[in-house]
OpenMM code with the backbone's topology and positions (N, CA, C; nanometers):
from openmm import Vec3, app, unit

residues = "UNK UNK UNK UNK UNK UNK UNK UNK UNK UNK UNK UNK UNK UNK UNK UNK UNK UNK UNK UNK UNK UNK UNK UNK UNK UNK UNK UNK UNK UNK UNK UNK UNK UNK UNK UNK UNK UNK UNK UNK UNK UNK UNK UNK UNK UNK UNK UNK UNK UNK UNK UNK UNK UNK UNK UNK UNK UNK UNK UNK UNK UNK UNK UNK UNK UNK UNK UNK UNK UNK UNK UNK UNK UNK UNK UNK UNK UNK UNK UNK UNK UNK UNK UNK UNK UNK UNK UNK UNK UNK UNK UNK UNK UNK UNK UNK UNK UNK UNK UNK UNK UNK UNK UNK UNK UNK UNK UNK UNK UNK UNK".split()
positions = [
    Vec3(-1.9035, -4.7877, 5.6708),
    Vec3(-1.9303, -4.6457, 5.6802),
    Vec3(-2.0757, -4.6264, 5.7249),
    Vec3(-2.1128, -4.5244, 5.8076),
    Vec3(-2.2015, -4.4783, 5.8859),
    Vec3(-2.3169, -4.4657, 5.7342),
    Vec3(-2.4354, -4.4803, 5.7231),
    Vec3(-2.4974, -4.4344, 5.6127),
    Vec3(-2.6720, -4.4803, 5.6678),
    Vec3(-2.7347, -4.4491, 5.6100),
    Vec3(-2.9240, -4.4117, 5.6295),
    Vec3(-2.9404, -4.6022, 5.6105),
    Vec3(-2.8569, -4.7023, 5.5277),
    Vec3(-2.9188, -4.8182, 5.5915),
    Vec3(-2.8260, -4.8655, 5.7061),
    Vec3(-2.7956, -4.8134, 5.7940),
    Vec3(-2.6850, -4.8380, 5.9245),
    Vec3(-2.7931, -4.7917, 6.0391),
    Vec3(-2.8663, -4.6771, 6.0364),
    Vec3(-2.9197, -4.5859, 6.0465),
    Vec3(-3.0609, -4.6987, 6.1194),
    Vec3(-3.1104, -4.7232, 5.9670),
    Vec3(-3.2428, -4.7691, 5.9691),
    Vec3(-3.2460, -4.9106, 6.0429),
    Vec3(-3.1326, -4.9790, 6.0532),
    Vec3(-3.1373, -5.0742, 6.1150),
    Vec3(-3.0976, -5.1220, 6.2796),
    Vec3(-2.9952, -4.9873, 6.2834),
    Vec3(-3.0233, -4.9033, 6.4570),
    Vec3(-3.1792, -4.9292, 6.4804),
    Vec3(-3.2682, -4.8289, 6.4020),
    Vec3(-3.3915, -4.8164, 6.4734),
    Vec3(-3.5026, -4.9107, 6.5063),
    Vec3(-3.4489, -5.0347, 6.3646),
    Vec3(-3.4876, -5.1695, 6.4112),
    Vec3(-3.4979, -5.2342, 6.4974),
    Vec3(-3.3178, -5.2305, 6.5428),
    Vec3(-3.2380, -5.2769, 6.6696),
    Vec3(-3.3266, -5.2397, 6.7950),
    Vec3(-3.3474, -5.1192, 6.8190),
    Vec3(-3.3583, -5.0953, 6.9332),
    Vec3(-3.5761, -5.0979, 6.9299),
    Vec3(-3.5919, -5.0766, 6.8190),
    Vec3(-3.7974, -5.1233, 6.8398),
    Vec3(-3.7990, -5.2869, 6.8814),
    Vec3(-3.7048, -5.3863, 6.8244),
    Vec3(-3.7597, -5.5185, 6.8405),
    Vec3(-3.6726, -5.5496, 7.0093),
    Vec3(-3.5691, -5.4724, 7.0187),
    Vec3(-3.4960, -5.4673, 7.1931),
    Vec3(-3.6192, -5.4612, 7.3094),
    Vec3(-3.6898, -5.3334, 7.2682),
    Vec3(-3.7538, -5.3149, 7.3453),
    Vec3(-3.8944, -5.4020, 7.3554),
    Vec3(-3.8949, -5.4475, 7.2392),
    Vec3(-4.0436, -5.6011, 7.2461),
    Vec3(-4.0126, -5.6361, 7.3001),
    Vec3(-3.8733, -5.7009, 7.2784),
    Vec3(-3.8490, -5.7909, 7.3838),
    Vec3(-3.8915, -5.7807, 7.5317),
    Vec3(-3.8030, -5.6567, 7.5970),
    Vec3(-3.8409, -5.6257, 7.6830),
    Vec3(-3.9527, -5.6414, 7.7267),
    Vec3(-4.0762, -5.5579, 7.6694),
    Vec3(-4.1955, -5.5777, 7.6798),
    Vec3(-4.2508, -5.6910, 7.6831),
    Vec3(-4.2532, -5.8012, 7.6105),
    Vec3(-4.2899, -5.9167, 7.6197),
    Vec3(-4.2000, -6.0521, 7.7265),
    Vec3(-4.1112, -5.9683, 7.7171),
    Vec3(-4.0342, -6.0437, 7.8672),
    Vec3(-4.1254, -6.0569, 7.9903),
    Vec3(-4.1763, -5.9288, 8.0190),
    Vec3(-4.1678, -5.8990, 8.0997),
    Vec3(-4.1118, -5.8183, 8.1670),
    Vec3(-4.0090, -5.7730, 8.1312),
    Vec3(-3.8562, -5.7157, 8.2474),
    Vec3(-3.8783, -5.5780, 8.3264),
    Vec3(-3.8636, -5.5742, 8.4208),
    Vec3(-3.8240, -5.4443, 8.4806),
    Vec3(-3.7289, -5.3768, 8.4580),
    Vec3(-3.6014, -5.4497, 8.4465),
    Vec3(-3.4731, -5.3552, 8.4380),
    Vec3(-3.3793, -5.3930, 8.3085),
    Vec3(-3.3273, -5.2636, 8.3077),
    Vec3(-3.2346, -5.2867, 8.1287),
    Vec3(-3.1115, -5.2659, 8.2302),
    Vec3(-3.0181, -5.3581, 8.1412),
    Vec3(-2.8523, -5.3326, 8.2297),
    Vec3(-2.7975, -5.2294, 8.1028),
    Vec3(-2.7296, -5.1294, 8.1797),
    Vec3(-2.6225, -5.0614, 8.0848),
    Vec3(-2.5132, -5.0452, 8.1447),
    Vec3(-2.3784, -5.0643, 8.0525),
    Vec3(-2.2744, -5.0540, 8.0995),
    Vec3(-2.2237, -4.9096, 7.9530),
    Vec3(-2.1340, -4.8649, 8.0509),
    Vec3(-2.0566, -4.7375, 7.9415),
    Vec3(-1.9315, -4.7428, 7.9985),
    Vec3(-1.8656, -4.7037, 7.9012),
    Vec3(-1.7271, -4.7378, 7.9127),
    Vec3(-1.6572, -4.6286, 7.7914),
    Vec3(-1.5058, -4.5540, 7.8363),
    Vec3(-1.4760, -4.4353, 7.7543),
    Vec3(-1.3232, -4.5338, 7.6577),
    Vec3(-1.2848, -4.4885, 7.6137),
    Vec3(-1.1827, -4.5498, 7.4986),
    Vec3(-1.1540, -4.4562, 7.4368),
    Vec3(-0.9818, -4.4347, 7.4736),
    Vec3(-0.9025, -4.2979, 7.3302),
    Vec3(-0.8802, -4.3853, 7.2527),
    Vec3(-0.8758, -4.2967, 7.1448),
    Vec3(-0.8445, -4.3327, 6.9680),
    Vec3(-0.7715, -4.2446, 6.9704),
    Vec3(-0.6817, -4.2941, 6.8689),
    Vec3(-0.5816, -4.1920, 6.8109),
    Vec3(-0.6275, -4.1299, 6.6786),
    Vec3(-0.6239, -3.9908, 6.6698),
    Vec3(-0.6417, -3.9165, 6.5718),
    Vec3(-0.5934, -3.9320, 6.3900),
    Vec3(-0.4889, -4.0217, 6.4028),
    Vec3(-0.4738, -4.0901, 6.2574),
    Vec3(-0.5391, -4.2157, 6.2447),
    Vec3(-0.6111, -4.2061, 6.0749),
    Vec3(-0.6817, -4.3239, 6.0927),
    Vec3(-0.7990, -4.3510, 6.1328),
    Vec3(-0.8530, -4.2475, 6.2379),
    Vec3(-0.9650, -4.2615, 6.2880),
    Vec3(-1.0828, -4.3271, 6.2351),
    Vec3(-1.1199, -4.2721, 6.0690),
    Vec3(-1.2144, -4.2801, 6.0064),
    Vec3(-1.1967, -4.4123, 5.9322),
    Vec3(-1.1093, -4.5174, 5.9987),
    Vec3(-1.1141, -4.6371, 5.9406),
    Vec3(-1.1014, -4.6957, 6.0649),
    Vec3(-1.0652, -4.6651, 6.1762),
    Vec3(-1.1037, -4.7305, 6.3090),
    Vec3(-1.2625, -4.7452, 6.3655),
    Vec3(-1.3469, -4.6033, 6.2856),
    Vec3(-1.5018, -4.6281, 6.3107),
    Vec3(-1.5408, -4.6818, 6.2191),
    Vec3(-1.5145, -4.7166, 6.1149),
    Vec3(-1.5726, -4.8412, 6.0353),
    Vec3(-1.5528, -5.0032, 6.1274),
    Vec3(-1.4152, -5.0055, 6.1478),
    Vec3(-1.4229, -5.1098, 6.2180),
    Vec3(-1.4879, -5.1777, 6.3445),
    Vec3(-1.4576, -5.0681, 6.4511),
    Vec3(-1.5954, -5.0172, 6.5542),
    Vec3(-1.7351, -5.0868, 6.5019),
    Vec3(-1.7970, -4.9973, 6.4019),
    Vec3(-1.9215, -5.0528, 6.3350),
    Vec3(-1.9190, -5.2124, 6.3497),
    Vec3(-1.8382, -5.2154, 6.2613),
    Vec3(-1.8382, -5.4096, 6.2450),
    Vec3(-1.8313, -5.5380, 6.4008),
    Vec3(-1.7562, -5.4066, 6.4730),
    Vec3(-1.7223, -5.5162, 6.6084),
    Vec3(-1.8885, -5.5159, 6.6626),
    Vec3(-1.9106, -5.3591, 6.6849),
    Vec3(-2.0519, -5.3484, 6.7503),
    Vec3(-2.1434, -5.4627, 6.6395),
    Vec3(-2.1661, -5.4741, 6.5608),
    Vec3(-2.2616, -5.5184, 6.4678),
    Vec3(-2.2671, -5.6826, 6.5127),
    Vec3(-2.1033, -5.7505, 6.5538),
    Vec3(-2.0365, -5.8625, 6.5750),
    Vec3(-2.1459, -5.9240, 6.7260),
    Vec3(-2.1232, -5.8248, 6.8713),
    Vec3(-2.1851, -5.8276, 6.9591),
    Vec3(-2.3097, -5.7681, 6.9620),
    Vec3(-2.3730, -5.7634, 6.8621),
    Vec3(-2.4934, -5.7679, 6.8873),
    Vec3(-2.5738, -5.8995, 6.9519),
    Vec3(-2.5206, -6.0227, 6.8821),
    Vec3(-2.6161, -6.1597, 6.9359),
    Vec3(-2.5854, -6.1664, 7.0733),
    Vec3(-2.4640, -6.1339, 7.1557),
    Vec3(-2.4148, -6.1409, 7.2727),
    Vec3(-2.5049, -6.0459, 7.3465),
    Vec3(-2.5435, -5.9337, 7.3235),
    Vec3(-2.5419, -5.8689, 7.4523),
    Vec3(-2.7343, -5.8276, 7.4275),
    Vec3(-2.7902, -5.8933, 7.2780),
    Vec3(-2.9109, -5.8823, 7.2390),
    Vec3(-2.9591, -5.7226, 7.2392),
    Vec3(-2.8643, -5.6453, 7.1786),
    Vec3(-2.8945, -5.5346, 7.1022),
    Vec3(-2.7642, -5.4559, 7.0629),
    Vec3(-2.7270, -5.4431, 6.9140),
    Vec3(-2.6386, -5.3581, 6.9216),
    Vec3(-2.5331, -5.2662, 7.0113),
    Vec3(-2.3845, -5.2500, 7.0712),
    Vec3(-2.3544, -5.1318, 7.1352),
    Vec3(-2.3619, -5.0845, 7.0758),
    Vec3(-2.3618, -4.9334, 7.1119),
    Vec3(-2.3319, -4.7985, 7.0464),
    Vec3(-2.2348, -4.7275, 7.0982),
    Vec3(-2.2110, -4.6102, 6.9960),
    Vec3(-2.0706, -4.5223, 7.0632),
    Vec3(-2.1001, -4.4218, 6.9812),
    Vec3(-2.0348, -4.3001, 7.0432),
    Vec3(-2.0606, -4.1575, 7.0638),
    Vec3(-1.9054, -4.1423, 7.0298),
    Vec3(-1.8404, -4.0203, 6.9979),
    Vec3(-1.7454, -3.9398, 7.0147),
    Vec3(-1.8109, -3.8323, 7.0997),
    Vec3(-1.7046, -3.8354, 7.2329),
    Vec3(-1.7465, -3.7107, 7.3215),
    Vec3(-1.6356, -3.6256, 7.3316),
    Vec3(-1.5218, -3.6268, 7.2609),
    Vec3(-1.4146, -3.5259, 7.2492),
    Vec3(-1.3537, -3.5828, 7.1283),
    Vec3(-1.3007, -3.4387, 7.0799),
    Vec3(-1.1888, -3.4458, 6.9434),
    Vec3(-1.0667, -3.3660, 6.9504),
    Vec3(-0.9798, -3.4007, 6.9682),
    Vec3(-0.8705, -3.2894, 6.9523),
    Vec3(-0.7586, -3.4096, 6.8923),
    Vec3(-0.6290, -3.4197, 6.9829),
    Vec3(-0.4962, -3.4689, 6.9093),
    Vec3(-0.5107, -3.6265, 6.9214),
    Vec3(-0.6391, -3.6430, 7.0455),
    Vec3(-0.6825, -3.7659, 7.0859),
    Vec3(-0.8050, -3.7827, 7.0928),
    Vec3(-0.8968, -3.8641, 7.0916),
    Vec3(-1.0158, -3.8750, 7.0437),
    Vec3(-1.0873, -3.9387, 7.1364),
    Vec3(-1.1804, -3.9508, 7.2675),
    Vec3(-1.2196, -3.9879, 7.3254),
    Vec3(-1.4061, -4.0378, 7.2874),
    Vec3(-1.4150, -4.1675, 7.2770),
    Vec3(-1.5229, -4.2440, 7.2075),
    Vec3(-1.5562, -4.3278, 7.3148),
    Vec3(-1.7485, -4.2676, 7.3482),
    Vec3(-1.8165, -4.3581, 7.4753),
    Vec3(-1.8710, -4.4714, 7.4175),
    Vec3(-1.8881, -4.5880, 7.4419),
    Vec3(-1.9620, -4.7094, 7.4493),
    Vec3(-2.0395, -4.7534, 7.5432),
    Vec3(-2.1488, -4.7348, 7.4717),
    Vec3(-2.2759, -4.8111, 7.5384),
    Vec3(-2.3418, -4.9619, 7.5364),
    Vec3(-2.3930, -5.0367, 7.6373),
    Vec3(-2.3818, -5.1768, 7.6248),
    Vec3(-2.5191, -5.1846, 7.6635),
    Vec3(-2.6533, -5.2738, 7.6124),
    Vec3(-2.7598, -5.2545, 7.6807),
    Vec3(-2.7625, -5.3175, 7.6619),
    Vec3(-2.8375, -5.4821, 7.7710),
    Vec3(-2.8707, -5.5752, 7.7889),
    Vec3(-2.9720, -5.6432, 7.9039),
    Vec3(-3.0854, -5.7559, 7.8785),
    Vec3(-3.1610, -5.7685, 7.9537),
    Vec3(-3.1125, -5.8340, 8.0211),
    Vec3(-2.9931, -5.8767, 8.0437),
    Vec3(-2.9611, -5.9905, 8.1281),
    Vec3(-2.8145, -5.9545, 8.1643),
    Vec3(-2.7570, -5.9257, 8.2752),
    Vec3(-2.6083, -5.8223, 8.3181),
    Vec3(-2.5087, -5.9220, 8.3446),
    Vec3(-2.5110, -6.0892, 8.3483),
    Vec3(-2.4137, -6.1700, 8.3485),
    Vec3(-2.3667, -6.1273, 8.1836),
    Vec3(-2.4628, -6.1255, 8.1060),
    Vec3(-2.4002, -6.0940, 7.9434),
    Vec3(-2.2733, -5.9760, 7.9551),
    Vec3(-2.3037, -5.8805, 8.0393),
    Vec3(-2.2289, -5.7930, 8.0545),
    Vec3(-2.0665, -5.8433, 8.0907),
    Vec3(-2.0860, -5.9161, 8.2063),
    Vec3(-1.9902, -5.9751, 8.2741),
    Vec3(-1.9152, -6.0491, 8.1604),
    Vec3(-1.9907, -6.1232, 8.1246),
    Vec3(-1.9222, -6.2748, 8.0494),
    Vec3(-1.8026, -6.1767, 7.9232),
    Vec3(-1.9540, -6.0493, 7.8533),
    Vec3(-1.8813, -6.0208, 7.7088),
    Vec3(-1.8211, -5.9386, 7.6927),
    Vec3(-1.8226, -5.8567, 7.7928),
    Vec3(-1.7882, -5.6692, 7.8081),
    Vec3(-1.6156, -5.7151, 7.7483),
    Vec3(-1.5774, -5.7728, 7.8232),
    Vec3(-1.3836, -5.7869, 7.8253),
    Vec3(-1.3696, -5.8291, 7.7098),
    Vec3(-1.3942, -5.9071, 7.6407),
    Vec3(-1.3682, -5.9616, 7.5423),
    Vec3(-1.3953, -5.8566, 7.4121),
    Vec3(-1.5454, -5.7868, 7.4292),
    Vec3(-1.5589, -5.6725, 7.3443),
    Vec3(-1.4412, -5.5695, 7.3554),
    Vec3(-1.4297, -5.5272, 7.4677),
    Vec3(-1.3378, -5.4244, 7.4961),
    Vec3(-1.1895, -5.4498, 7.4120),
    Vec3(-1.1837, -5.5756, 7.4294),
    Vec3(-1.0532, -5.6516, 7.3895),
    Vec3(-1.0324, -5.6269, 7.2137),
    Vec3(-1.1278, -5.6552, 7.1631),
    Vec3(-1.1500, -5.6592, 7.0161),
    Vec3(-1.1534, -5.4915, 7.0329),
    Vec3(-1.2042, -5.4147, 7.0544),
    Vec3(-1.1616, -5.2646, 7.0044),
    Vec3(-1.0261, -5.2340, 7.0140),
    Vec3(-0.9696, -5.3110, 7.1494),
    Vec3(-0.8295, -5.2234, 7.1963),
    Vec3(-0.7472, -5.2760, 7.0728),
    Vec3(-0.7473, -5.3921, 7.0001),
    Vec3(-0.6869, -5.4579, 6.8757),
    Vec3(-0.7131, -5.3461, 6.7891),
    Vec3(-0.8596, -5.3199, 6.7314),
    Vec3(-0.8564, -5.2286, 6.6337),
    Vec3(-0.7436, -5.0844, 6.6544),
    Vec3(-0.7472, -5.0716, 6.7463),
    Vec3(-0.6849, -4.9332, 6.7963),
    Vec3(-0.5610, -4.9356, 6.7961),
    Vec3(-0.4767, -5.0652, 6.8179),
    Vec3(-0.3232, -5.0755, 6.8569),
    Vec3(-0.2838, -5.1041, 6.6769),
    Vec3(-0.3834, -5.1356, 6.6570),
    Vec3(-0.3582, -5.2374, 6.5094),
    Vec3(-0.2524, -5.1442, 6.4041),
    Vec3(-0.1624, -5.1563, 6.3199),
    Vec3(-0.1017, -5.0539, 6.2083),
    Vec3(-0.1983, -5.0901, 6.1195),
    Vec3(-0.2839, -5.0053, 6.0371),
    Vec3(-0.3812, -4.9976, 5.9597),
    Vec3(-0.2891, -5.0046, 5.8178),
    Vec3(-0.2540, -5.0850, 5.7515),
    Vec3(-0.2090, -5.0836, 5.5836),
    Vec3(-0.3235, -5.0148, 5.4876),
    Vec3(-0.2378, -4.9784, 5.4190),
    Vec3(-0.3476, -4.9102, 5.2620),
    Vec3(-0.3069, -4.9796, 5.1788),
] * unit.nanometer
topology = app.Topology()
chain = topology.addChain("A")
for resn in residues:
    res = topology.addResidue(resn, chain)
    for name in ("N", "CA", "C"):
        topology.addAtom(name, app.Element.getBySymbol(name[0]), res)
């Protein structure tokens, strides 16, 4: 669940991302975005899981994704963001990430 130490460690994420950067050297950040429906039941245990995948690819892509909800109605449309200093990471991990959400999503969730 989303909460102030999830929060605080986003802001971690992205101050020591950008050292990097900085101390790289780098000119350019790769971003990839990418949209994904969710289905409206369940949801609020599909973004817990979300959390965990993003949290998973963090070492891969060397900073957290993130994701947005940019629509809500009977279907739920959720953006993902991918930032990385290096865009073969993109290549290599994007599918495989993508892959692990589309599981969460198809998945029958038990209680």
């Amino acid at each position: 669940m989303y909460n102030e130490e999830i929060r605080k460690q986003e802001e971690m994420d992205i101050k020591n991302f950008f050292t990097s950067f900085s101390e790289n050297d780098q000119n350019i950040v790769h971003t990839y975005n990418f949209k994904m429906r969710v289905p409206y039941t369940q949801f609020r245990i599909m973004i817990d899981k979300f959390n965990d995948i993003c949290a998973k690819y963090a070492d891969y892509f060397g900073i957290r994704p993130r994701f947005h909800v940019l629509e809500y109605s009977n279907e739920i449309i959720v953006k993902f963001r991918i930032l990385t200093l290096d865009s073969d990471k993109i290549l290599k991990y994007q599918p495989e990430f993508a892959n692990d959400l589309y599981k969460v999503i198809l998945s029958k969730i038990e209680f």
